[in-house]
N, C-alpha and C positions, 0 to 999 in steps of 0.2 A: 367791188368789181363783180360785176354778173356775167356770167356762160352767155355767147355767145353778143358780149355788146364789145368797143371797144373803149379803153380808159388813156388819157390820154398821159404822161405825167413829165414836171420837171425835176431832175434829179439835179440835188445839189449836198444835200449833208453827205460828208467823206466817206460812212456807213453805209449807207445805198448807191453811192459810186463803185464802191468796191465789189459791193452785190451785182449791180450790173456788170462790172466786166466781169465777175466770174460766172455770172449767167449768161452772157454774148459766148463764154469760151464755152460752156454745155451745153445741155439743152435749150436754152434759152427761156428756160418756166421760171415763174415766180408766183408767188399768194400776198393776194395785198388784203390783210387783217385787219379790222376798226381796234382803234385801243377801247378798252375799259374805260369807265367813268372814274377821274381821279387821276389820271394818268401823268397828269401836271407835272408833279411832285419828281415823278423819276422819268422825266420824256426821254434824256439824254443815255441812259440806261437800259435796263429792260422792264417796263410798265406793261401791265396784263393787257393780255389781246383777247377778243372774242373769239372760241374755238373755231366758229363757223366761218371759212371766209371764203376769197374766190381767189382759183386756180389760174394764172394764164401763163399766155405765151407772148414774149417782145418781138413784134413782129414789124417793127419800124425804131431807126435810133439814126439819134443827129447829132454826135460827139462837137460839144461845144470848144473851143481853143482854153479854156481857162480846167478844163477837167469834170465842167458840168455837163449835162447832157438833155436831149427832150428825145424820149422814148414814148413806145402806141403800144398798147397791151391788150391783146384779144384774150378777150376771157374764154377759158375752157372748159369750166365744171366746179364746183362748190366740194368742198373737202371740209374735214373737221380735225383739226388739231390734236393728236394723240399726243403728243410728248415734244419737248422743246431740247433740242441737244446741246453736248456742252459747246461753250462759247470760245469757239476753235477761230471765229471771225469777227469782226466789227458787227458786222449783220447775226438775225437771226438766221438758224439750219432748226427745223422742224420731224417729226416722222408723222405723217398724215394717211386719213383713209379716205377714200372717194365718197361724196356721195350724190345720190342718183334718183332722178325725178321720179317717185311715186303716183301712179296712173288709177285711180282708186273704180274697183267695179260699175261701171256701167256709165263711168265719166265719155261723154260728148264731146271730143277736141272737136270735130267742127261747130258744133256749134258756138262752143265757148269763143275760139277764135274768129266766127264773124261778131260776137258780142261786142270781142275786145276791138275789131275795127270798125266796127259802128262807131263805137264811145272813143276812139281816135281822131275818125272822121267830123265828130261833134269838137272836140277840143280843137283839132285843126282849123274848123270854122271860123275859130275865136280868135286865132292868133296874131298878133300885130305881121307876124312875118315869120318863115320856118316852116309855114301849112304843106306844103310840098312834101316837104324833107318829114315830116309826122305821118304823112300819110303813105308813102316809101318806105317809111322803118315798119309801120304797121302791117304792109306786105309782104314782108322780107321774109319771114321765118315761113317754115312747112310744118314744124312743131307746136300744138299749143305754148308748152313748157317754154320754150325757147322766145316765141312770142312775147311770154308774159316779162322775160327777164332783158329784155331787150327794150319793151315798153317800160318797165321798171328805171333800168338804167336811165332813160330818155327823159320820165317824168316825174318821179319821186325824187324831190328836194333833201328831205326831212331822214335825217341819218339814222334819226331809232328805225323809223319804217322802210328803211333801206335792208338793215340789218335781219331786219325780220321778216323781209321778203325773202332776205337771201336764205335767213336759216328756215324755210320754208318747202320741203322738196316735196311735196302731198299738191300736185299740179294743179285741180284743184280750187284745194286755202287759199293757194298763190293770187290764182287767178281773182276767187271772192274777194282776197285783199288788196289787190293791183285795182278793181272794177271800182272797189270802194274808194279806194286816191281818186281817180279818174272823174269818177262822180262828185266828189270835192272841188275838184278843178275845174269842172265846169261849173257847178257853184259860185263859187269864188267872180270867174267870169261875169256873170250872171249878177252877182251883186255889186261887184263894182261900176257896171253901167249902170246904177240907180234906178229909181223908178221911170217907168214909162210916159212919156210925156204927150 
């Protein structure tokens, strides 16, 4: 889950039913964490999370008649995992510390962010359909940072590179590494029409 995109999810194991109503009754926050590699073994349990994950808020829920539910989750900020508390609930309870986009000396958010909707506008070109809604999301933010994680969300498939956007707050690397997907995908575009005829 990345700052400022939205995640959409169906809740159905008993453990994260529970989580939501007791997050519908507070603040309504939750972190949604990638497991570890290996995880298999103890899914049902508690199998290692990656410290890094993403902060949000439930900001839409459709309480299904059977006890499941389809909840929208705006992401808020990227946190790191300090401690895991005892297991007082079905769900995990965490103690986390924020953390916060790094703006490195003499970085260019304007410039980086018409880079990033240039190379939107070019992927949007390509698309069977969605070019619209790609080129909307690309102007949506006022943020480089914010940008990056919202383009992120939108176009990074591939869950290690997900991950490591996210644990990525140096706005930046972000960006370098968001630019280099983007350049891939239009690649990818680009080869699969085959050669010119």
């Amino acid at each position: 889950m990345f700052p400022h995109a939205l995640l959409p999810l169906h809740v159905f194991e008993p453990r994260y039913r529970e989580m939501v109503r007791d997050c519908l009754a507070g603040d309504k926050r939750l972190a949604v964490a990638a497991l570890e590699p290996g995880y298999e073994a103890d899914y049902h349990g508690r199998p290692a999370v990656r410290t890094v994950c993403g902060l949000g808020e439930v900001v839409a829920h459709d309480a299904l008649p059977d006890g499941r539910a389809n909840i929208l989750v705006r992401g808020t900020g990227r946190m790191r995992i300090v401690e895991e508390l005892p297991p007082d609930h079905s769900y995990r309870l965490v103690r986390f510390e924020p953390l916060f986009d790094f703006l490195p000396p003499g970085f260019d958010g304007a410039r980086a962010m018409r880079d990033l909707v240039l190379l939107a506008d070019q992927i949007a070109l390509k698309l069977p359909s969605g070019a619209q809604t790609l080129r909307e999301l690309a102007r949506s933010q006022e943020q480089a940072g914010s940008l990056t994680d919202v383009l992120s969300a939108a176009l990074v498939t591939d869950p290690g590179e997900r991950q490591a956007l996210l644990e990525t707050v140096d706005v930046d690397a972000r960006i370098q590494r968001l630019s280099a997907e983007m350049a891939a995908i239009l690649l990818r575009f680009t080869e699969s029409r085959g050669p010119a005829n």
